[in-house]
C-alpha positions as CSV (number, residue, x, y, z in Angstrom):
1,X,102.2,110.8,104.2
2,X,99.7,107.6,102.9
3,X,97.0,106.8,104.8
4,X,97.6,103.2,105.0
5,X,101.2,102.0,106.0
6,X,101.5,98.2,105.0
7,X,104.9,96.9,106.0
8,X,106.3,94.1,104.6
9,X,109.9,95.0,105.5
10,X,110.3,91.9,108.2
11,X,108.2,89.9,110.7
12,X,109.8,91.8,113.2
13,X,107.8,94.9,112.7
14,X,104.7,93.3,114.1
15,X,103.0,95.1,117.6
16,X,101.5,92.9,120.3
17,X,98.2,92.1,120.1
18,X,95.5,93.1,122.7
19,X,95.8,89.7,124.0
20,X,99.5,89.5,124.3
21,X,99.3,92.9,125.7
22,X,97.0,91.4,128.4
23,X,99.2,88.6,129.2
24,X,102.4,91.2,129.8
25,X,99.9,93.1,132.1
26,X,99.2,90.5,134.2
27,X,102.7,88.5,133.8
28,X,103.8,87.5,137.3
29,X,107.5,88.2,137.4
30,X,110.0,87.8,139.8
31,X,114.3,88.3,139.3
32,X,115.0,85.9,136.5
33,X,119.1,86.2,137.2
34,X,118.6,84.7,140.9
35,X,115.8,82.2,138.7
36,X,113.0,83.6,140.4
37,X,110.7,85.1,137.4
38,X,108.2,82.2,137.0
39,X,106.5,83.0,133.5
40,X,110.3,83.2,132.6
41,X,110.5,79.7,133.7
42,X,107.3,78.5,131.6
43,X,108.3,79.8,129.0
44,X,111.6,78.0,128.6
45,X,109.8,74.7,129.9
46,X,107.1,75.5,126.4
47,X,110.0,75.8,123.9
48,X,112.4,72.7,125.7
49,X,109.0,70.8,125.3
50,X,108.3,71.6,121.9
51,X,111.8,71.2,120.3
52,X,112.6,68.1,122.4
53,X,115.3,69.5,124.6
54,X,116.1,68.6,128.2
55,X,116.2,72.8,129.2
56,X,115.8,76.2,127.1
57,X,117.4,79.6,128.1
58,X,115.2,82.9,127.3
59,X,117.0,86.1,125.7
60,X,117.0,89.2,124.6
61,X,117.4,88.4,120.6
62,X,118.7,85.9,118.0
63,X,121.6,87.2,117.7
64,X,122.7,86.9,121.6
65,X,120.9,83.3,121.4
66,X,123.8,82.2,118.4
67,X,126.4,83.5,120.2
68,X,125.8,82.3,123.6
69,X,126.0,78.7,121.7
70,X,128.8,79.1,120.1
71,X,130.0,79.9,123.3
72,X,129.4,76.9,124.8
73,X,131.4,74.9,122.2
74,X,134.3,76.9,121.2
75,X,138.0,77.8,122.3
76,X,139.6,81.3,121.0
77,X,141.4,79.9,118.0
78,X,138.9,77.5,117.0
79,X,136.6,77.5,113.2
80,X,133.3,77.1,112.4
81,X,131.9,75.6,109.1
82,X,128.9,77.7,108.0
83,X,126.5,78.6,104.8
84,X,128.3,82.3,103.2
85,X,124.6,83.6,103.0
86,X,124.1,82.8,106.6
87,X,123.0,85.4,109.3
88,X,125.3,85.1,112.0
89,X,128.3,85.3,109.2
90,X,126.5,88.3,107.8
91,X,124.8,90.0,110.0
92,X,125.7,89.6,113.6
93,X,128.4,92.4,113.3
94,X,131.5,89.7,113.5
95,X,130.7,88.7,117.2
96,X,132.5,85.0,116.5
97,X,135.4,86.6,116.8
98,X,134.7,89.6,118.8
99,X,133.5,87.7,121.4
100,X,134.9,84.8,121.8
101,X,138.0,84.6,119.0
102,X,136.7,82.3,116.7
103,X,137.0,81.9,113.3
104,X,134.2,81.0,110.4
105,X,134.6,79.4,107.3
106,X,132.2,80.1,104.8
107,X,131.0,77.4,102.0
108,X,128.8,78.1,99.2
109,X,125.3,76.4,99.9
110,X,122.3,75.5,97.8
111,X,119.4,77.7,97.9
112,X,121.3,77.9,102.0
113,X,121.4,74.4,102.1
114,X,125.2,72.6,102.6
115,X,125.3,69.0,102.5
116,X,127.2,66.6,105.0
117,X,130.3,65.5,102.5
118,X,130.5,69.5,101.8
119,X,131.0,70.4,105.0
120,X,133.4,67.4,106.1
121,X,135.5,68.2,102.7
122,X,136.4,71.9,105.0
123,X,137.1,70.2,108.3
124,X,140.8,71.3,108.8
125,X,143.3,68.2,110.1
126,X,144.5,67.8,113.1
127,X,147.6,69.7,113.5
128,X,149.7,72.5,115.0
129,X,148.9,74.7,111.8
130,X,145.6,74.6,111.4
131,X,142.8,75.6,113.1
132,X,140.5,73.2,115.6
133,X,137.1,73.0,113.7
134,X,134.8,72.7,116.2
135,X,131.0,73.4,115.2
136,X,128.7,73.4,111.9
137,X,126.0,76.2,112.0
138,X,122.9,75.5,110.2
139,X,119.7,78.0,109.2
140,X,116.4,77.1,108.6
141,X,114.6,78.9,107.6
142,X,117.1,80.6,105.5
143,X,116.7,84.3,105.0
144,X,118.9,85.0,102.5
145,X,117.8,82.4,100.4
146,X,113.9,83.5,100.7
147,X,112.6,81.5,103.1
148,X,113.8,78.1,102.3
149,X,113.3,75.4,104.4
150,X,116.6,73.1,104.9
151,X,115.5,69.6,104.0
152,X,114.9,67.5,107.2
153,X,116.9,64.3,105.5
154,X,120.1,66.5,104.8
155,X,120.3,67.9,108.5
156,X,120.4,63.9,109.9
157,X,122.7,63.5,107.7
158,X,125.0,66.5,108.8
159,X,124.3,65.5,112.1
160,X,125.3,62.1,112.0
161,X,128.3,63.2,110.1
162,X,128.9,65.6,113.0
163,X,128.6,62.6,115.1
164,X,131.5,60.8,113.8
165,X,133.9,63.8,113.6
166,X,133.2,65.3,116.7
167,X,132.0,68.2,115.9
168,X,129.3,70.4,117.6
169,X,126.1,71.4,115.5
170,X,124.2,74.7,116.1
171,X,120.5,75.2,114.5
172,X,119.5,79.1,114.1
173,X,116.0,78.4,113.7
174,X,114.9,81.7,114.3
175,X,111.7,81.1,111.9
176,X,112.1,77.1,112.7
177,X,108.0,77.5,113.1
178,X,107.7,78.6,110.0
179,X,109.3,75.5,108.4
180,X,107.2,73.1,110.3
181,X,104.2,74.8,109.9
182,X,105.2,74.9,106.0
183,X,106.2,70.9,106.4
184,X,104.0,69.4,108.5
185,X,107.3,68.1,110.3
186,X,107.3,68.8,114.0
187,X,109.8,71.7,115.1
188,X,111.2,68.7,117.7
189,X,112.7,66.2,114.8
190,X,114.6,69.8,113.1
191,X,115.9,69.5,116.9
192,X,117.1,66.8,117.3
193,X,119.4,67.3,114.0
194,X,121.9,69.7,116.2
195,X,123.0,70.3,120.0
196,X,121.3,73.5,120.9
197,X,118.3,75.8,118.7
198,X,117.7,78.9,118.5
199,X,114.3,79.8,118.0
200,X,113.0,83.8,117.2
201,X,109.8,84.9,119.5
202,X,109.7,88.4,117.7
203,X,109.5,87.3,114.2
204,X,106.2,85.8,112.9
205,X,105.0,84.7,116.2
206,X,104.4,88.6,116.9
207,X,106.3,89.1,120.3
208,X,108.3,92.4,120.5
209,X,111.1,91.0,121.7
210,X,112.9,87.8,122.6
211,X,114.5,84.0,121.8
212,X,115.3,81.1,122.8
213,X,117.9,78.6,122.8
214,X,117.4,75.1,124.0
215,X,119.7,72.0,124.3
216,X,120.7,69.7,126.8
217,X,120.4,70.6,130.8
218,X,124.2,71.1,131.4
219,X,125.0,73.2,128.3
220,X,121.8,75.4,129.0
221,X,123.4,75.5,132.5
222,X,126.4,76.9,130.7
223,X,124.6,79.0,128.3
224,X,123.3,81.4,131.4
225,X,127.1,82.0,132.0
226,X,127.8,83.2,128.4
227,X,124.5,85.3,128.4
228,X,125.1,87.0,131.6
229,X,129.0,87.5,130.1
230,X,127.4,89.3,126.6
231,X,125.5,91.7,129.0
232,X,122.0,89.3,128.8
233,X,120.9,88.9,132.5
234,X,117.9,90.5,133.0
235,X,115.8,90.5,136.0
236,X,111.5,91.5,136.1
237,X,111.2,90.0,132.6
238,X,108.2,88.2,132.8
239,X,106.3,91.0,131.6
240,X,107.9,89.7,127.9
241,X,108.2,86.3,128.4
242,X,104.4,86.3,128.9
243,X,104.5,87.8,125.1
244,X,106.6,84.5,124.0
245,X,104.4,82.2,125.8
246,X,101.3,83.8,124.0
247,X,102.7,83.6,120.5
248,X,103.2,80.2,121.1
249,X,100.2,79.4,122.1
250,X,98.5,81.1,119.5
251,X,100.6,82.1,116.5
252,X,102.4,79.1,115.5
253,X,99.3,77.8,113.3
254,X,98.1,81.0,112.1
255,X,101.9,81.3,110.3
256,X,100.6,79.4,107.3
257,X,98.3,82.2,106.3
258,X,101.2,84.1,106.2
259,X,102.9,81.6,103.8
260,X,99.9,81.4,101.6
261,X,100.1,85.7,101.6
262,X,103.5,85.2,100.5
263,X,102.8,83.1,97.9
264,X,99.8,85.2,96.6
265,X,102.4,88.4,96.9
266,X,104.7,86.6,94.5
267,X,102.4,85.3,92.1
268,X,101.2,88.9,91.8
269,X,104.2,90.5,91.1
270,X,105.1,87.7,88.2
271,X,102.4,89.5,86.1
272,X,104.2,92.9,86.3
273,X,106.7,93.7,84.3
274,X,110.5,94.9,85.6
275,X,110.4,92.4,88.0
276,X,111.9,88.7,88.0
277,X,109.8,86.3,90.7
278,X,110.3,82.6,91.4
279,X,106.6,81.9,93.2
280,X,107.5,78.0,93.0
281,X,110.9,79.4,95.1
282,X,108.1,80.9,97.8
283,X,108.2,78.3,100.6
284,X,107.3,80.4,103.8
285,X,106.8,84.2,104.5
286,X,109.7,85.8,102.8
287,X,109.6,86.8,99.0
288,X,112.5,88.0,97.3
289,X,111.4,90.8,94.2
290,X,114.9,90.9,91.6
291,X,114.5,93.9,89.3
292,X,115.4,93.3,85.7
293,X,113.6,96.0,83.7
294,X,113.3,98.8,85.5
295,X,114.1,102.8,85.3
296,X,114.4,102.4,89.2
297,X,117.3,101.0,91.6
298,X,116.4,99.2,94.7
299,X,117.0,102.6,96.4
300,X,115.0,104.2,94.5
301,X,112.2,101.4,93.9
302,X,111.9,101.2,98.1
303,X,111.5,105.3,97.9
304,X,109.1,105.6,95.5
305,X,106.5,102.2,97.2
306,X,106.8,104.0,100.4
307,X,105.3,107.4,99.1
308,X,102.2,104.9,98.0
309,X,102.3,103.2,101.3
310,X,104.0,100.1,100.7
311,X,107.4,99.3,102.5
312,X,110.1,96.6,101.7
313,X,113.9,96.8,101.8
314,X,116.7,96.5,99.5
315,X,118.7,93.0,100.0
316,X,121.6,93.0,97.5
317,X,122.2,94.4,94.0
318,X,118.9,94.6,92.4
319,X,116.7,92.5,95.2
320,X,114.4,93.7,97.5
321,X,112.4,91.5,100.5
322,X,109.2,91.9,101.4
323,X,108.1,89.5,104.5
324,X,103.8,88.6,105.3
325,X,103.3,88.8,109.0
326,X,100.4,88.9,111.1
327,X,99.9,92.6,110.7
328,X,99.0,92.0,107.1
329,X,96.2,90.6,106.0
330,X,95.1,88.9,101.9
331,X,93.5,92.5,101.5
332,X,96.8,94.5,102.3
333,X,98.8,92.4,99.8
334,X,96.6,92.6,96.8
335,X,96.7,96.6,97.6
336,X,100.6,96.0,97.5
337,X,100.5,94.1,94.9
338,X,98.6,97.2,92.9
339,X,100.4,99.7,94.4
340,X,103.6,97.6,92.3
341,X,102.2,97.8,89.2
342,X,101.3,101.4,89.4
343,X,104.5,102.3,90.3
344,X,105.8,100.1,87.4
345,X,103.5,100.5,84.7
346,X,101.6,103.4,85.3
């Protein structure tokens, strides 16, 4: 076993800080299903405030937090437009239709970016044989695609476009921060680009658990129907709502040094050779390492780093992801970045 461990396989690996551990400790809490757990109720007045929403709705993950919206707009038998690299169409274990027997049609996007005329081109007519397209889903940042933050100007434009063909539009912005730190564009105007957000506590903001979604008042209203329905009423759970309200009061800035680790991770793995890396691609905290001359597999390659210490995960045929987080500092990834080349070269 190494002596050091530095994961890089996610932001969600992080471990509460001694602060945030403080704030759980001390967390007044009360039952948050009769509405009586008050640092729950801070918490979703911080995030409505900061994405410009009337109300916000804590739960247990991202995942839950999509679903619940799409509950709030959808009929069983009704479609949803979204990206084909997208994590709800990939990775939340087919709930759309599980759940709540909808539909999703996938379009190619750009880097995770789909554009308004795209999306309109796949809204189905309005007829006894086809479905009811109902809602567009929207990432950002986009994990598949490394990071990449969707361009501000090309969600107005799906939104306005949503406007006109009444459709619903859903924002999984489970690393939203990270975008607006990396932009300098307030989380709030990403916002105001769909009906209801989703926004991650337990990725680079460091809590161990927890999202939100936020919209207006009367869908959030509904929203606490659906999660109670998927099994996501909870009751003392101020004691991790405190974590959320901590992270955002202290971990939102500090997300840039995790872009600029990125960054620096990529730009260090372009001088070894095997590897393929795009460090102009590297917008945010997730770096995506494609092997193109290499004895190893991604299997393999993940294997081998982790005897030295260093872990990342395999993410499709001949890609691996690493992710910077708070638990890693510019020392950790230069060791990484070593540790690569010795495994590579040596």
């Amino acid at each position: 076993m190494p002596e050091k461990i530095i994961d890089i396989r996610s932001d969600t690996v992080t471990r509460p800080s001694e602060g945030m551990r403080k704030a759980m400790a001390e967390a007044e809490v009360g039952d948050d299903v009769f509405g009586d757990d008050p640092t729950v109720k801070r918490l979703e007045e911080m995030v409505a405030e900061k994405l410009g929403k009337q109300a916000a709705l804590f739960l247990p993950s991202g995942t839950m937090s999509n679903q619940t919206a799409l509950g709030i707009f959808t009929r069983p038998g009704d479609e949803i437009i979204i990206e084909e690299e997208s994590h709800t169409f990939n990775y939340e274990s087919a709930a759309p239709s599980a759940h709540f027997g909808v539909q999703l049609r996938s379009i190619p996007g750009k880097r995770g970016v789909i554009f308004a005329e795209q999306i309109r081109r796949k809204i189905r007519p309005r007829n006894e044989h086809a479905p009811r397209t109902s809602m567009v889903f929207v990432e950002n940042t986009h994990n598949r695609a490394g990071g990449k933050v969707f361009p501000l100007e090309v969600m107005e434009n799906i939104y306005e476009m949503s406007r006109e063909e009444n459709l619903a539009v859903h924002l999984d912005g489970a690393r939203l921060f990270n975008a607006s730190v990396a932009t300098g564009i307030p989380a709030s105007k990403y916002a105001a680009c769909a009906d209801t957000v989703n926004v991650c506590l337990s990725k680079g903001l460091g809590a161990p658990i927890g999202s939100c979604l936020a919209g207006d008042r009367d869908d959030i209203l509904e929203a606490r129907r659906i999660r109670k329905r998927l099994g996501g009423g909870m009751r003392q759970v101020g004691v991790i709502a405190a974590c959320g309200i901590y992270a955002l009061e202290n971990n939102i800035d500090r997300l840039q040094e995790d872009h600029e680790n990125a960054k620096r991770l990529a730009e260090g793995l372009a001088e070894i050779g095997g590897l393929e890396m795009r460090p102009q691609e590297v917008e945010t905290n997730i770096v995506l390492i494609r092997l193109v001359g290499t004895r190893y597999s991604p299997a393999e390659l993940v294997a081998v780093l982790a005897e030295y210490g260093v872990l990342v995960i395999p993410f499709g045929e001949n890609v691996l992801r690493a992710v910077t987080n708070l638990n890693v500092n510019r020392l950790d990834i230069e060791e990484a970045i070593g540790v690569f080349r010795k495994v590579l070269t040596g």
